[in-house]
N, C-alpha and C positions, 0 to 999 in steps of 0.2 A: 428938348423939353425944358422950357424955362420954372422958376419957381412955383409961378403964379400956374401953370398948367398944371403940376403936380398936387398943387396945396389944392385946385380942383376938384381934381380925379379923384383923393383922398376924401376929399368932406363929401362924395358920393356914395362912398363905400356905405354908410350910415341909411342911405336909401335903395341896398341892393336886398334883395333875397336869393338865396341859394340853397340847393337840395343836395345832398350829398348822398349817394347809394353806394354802400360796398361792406367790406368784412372788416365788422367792427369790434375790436379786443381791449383787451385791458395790460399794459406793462407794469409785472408787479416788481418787485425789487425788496429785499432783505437784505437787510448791511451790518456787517459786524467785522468784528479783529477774528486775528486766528493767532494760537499761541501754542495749541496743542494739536498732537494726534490721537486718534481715538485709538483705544485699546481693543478696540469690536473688530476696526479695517485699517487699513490705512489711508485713512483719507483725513482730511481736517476736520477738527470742531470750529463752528465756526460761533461765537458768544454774541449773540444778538444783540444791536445797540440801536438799530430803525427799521421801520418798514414800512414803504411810501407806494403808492401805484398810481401811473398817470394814463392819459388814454391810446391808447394804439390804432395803428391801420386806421382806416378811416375817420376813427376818433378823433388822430391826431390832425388831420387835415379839418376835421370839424372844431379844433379845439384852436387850430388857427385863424378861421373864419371869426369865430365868439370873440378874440382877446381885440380882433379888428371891430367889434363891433355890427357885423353882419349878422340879419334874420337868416338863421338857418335851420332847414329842416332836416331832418336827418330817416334814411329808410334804409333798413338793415334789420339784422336776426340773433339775437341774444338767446342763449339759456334760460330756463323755468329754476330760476338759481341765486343763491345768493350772490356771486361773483356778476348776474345778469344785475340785480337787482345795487348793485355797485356803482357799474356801466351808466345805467339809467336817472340814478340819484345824478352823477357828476354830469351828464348830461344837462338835466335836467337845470343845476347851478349854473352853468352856462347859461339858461336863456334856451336853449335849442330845443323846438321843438319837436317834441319825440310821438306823436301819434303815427308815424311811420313804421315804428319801431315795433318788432313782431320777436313775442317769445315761444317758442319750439321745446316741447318736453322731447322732442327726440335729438336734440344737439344741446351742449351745454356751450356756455360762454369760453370763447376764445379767450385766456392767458396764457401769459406766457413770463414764467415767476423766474426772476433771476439771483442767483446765491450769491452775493458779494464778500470777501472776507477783504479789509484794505481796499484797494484800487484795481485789486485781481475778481474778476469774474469766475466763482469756480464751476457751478453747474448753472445749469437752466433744466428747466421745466414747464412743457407746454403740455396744456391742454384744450383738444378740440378735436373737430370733426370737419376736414377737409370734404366733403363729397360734395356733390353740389344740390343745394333745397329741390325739395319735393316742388312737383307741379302748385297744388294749394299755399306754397308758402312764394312762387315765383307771382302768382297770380296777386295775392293779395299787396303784394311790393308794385305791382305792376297797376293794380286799382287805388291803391292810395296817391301813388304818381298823378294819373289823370286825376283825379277829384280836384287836386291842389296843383294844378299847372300851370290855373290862371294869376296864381299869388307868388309865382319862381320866376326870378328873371334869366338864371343857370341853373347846372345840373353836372355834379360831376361826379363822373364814375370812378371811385380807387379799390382797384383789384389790387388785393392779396392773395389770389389766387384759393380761398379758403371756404367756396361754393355757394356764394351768393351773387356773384355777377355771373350767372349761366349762359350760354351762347341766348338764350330765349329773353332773359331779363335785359341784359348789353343792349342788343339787337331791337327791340323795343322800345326803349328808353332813350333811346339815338331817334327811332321812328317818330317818338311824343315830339320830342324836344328840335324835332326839323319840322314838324307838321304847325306848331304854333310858335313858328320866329325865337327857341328858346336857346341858348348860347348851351354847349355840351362838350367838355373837354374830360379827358382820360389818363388814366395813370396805370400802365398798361404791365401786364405782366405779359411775357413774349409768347408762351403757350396760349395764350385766349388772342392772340392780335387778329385775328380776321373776325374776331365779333365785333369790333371797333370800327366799321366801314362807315362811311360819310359821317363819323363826328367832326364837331370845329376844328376840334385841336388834341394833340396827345403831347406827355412833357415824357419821351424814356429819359434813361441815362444812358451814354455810351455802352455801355454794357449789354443794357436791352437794348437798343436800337442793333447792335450787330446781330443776336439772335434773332429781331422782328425781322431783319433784312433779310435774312439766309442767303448771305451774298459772302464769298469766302473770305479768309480772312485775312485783312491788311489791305483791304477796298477802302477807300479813300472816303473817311467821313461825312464827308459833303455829299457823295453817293449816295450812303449809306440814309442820310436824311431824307435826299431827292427820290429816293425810293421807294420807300414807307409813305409820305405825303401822296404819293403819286398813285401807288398800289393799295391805298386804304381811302383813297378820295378826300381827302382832309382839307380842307381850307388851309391849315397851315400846321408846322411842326414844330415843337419846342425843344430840342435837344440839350439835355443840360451836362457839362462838361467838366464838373469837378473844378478844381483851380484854370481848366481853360475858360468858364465861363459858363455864354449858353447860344445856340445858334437857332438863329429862326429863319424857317425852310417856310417858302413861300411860292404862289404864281410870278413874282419877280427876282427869286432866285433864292439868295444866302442873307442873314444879317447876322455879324459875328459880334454877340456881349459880351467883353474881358470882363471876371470878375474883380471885386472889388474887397475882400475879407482882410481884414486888418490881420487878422491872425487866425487861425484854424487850429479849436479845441476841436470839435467833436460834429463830423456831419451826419448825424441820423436826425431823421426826421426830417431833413433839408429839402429833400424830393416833396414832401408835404408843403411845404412853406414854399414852395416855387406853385404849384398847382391850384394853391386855394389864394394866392394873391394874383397869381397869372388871370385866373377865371375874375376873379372880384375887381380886379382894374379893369378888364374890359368891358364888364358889367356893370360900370360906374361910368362908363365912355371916353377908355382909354382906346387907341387905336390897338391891335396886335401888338407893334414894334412898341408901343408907350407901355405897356402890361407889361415885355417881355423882360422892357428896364427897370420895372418898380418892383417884377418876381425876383430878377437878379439883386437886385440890392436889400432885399429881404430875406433872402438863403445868405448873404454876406453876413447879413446879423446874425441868423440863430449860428451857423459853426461856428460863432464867435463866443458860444455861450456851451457850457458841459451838459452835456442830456439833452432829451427828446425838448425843443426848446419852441416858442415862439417870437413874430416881433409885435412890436403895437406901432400904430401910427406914427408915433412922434419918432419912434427909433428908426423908422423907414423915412422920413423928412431929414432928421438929424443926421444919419451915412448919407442921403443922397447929396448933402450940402457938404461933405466931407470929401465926397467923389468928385465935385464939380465944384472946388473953391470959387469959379465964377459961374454963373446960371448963364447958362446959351438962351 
């Protein structure tokens, strides 16, 4: 993929739309020193110095779409809460359109609040309601879908596994998005994987891809790929590899991407930032194989950066000409 193909593919992105459906949260974070124990337990005081919260699970795959520049629609289920009502505002600063967006006085908003003292993590604190939505609340995710299918050009489902992609919603939204030519790719949690049948494309990570397989363990990767593509009908597979990279499983077999990370702070949220530039480069009329190299060099930037992170345009131009001192 020479320059001028990439700088393409990119000034496309600006004319994509995408829907994002799944469990959408909030990562809250409280940061302070500790100096003392309490006299009540033994646990730390910890003396408050910030408190910041950025968006989670699907948020954050819809918050890498926004910082690209992508119309994105967002369908999902919030709290009747101020913590909903948080969700929605930051939402809503992004540009993303939220008429998708369904709040539930019988679930409150997914957070998940973490106590910092220093650079030490001490507790966490989640709150939510894992089951999976009521019939009327699958329904109305599933009619907002169609109304708005002639204005998506993708659709991608990020299971958290936190009961908003139900085997009924999954299973549907796959049915929409084959029925009108619409591109539909997955972020799969291994417990739900047979609701994912004839989507485009799914990105596990090694980890889940050995649970999606139930193939024992120390099966040879490439299996383990040619498995899942094959037993879930997929057009093709994204397996993303950690410092080995990412491997795309296809009808012509394997293609293996070395990554490319200058350095590796921190990979959360990486999985996001491979899925929502994976979908948005083919969506802009990158081939598979051309997506699979512009996801990989977008997950190089953000574990180059500390926190739940994104990249923007330029930064994804700027590494791939760092990877590729001369353009093929």
């Amino acid at each position: 993929m020479n320059k001028e193909r990439l700088l393409e593919i990119i000034s496309n992105f600006r004319k994509v739309n995408v829907a994002v459906i799944g469990d959408l949260m909030i990562d809250d974070y409280i940061i302070g020193s500790v100096e003392r124990i309490s006299p009540e337990a033994p646990v730390p005081v910890v003396s408050v110095k910030e408190e910041r919260f950025v968006l989670g699970g699907a948020g954050n795959v819809i918050n890498n779409l926004a910082t690209l520049g992508v119309k994105t629609y967002c369908y999902g289920v919030i709290g009747d809460d101020i913590d909903g009502d948080r969700l929605k505002k930051s939402l809503k600063l992004l540009g993303v359109n939220t008429d998708g967006l369904i709040r539930s006085e019988d679930r409150p908003t997914i957070v998940k609040r973490r106590i910092l003292g220093g650079n030490q993590q001490l507790l966490r604190i989640d709150w939510e309601d894992p089951t999976n939505i009521n019939g009327i609340l699958e329904e109305t995710i599933l009619s907002n879908l169609r109304k708005n299918i002639d204005n998506i050009d993708a659709i991608i489902l990020s299971d958290y596994d936190k009961g908003v992609l139900t085997e009924r919603v999954a299973k549907e939204a796959i049915k929409i998005a084959r029925k009108y030519g619409k591109i539909v790719t997955v972020d799969p949690k291994p417990s739900n994987i047979m609701n994912y049948v004839k989507a485009s494309s799914m990105t596990p990570n090694k980890k889940e891809a050995l649970e999606c397989a139930k193939l024992p363990k120390g099966t040879d990767i490439d299996v383990v790929g040619t498995t899942i593509r094959e037993k879930l009908q997929l057009d093709n597979l994204l397996l993303t590899r950690s410092e080995e990279g990412v491997s795309l499983y296809d009808e012509n077999g394997v293609a293996n991407i070395p990554t490319f990370a200058k350095e590796v702070y921190d990979v959360t949220g990486a999985g996001d930032t491979v899925i929502s530039v994976y979908t948005l480069a083919k969506a802009a009329g990158a081939s598979w194989t051309e997506a699979a190299r512009i996801a990989n060099t977008a997950a190089g930037v953000v574990v180059g950066k500390i926190g739940t992170s994104t990249a923007t345009k330029e930064e994804i131009v700027d590494f791939y000409n760092d990877i590729y001192k001369e353009w093929n």
